[in-house]
C-alpha positions as CSV (number, residue, x, y, z in Angstrom):
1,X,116.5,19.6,-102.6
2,X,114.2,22.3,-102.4
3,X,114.9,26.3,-102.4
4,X,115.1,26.8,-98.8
5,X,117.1,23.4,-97.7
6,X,120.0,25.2,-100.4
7,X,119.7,28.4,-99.0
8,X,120.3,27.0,-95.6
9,X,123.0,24.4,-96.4
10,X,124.9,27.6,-98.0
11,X,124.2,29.8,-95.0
12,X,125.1,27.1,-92.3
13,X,128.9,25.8,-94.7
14,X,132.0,27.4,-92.7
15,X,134.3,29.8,-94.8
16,X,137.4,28.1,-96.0
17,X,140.6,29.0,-96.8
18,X,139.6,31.7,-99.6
19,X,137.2,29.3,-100.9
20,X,134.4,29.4,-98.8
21,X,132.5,32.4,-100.7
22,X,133.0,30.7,-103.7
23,X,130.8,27.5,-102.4
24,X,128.3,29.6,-101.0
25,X,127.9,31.4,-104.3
26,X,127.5,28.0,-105.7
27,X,125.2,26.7,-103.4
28,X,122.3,29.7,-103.8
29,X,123.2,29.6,-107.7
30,X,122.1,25.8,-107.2
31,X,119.0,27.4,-105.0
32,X,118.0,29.7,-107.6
33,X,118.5,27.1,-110.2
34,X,116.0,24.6,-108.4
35,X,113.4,27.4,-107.6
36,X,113.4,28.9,-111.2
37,X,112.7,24.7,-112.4
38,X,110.0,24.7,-109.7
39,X,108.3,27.6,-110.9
40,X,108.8,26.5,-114.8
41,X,107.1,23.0,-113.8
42,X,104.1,24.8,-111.9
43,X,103.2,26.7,-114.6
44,X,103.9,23.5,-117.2
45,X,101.3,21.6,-115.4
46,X,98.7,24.4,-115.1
47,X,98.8,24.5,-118.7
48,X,98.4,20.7,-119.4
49,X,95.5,20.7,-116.6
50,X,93.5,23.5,-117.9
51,X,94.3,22.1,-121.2
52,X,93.2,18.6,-120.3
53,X,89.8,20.2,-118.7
54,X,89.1,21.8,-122.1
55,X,89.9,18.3,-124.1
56,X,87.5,16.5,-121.5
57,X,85.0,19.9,-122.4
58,X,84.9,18.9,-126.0
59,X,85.1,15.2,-125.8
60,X,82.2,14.7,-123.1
61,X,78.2,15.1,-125.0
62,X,77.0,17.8,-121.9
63,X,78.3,20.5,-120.3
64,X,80.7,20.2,-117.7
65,X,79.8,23.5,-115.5
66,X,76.0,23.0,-115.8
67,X,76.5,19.2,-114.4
68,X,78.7,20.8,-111.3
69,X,76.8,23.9,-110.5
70,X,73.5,23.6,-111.6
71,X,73.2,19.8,-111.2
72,X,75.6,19.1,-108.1
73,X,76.4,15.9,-109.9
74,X,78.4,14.3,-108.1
75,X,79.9,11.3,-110.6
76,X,81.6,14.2,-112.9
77,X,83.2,16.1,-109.8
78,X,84.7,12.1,-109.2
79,X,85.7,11.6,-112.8
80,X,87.6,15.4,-113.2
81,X,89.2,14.7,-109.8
82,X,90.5,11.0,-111.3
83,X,91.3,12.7,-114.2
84,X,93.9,15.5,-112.6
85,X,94.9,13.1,-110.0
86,X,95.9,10.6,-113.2
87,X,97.3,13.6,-114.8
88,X,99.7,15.0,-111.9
89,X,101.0,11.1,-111.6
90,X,102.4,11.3,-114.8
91,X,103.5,15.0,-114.8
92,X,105.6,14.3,-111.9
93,X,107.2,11.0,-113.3
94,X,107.9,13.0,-116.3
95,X,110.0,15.8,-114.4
96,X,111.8,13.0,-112.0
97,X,112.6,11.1,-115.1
């Protein structure tokens, strides 16, 4: 569940008997929990896409910027799309297990 979809399931849960605090504490603990993993996993994949840019930089014979800007060639804009589309397939099986 996302942030907000906790927040609101805690917010919208009727007191109990002396117990209701307690769930609602444990319900935006959860929240917090899943928004903290959101924001580790966001920054995990910026780093594995601006590392896999600079890989594709090293392995490729030209330069990647000069064949974008200066060349508007449009095969290498295709292939780095593939190549973070391909990458943010496996990130995401990788975090859903």
């Amino acid at each position: 569940m996302s942030f907000l979809n906790n927040l609101m399931l805690a917010a919208a849960q009727p007191e109990a008997e002396g117990f209701g605090s307690l769930v609602s504490a444990a319900s935006i603990i959860t929240a917090i929990r899943a928004f903290g993993a959101s924001i580790v996993y966001s920054l995990l994949g910026l780093v594995m896409f601006a590392l896999a840019y600079k890989v594709l930089g090293l392995i490729l014979p030209f330069s990647i910027r000069k064949e974008l800007e200066e060349d508007q060639n449009t095969a290498v804009g295709i292939v780095l799309g593939c190549m973070m589309l391909g990458l943010s397939i496996v990130i995401a099986a990788a975090i859903h297990g």
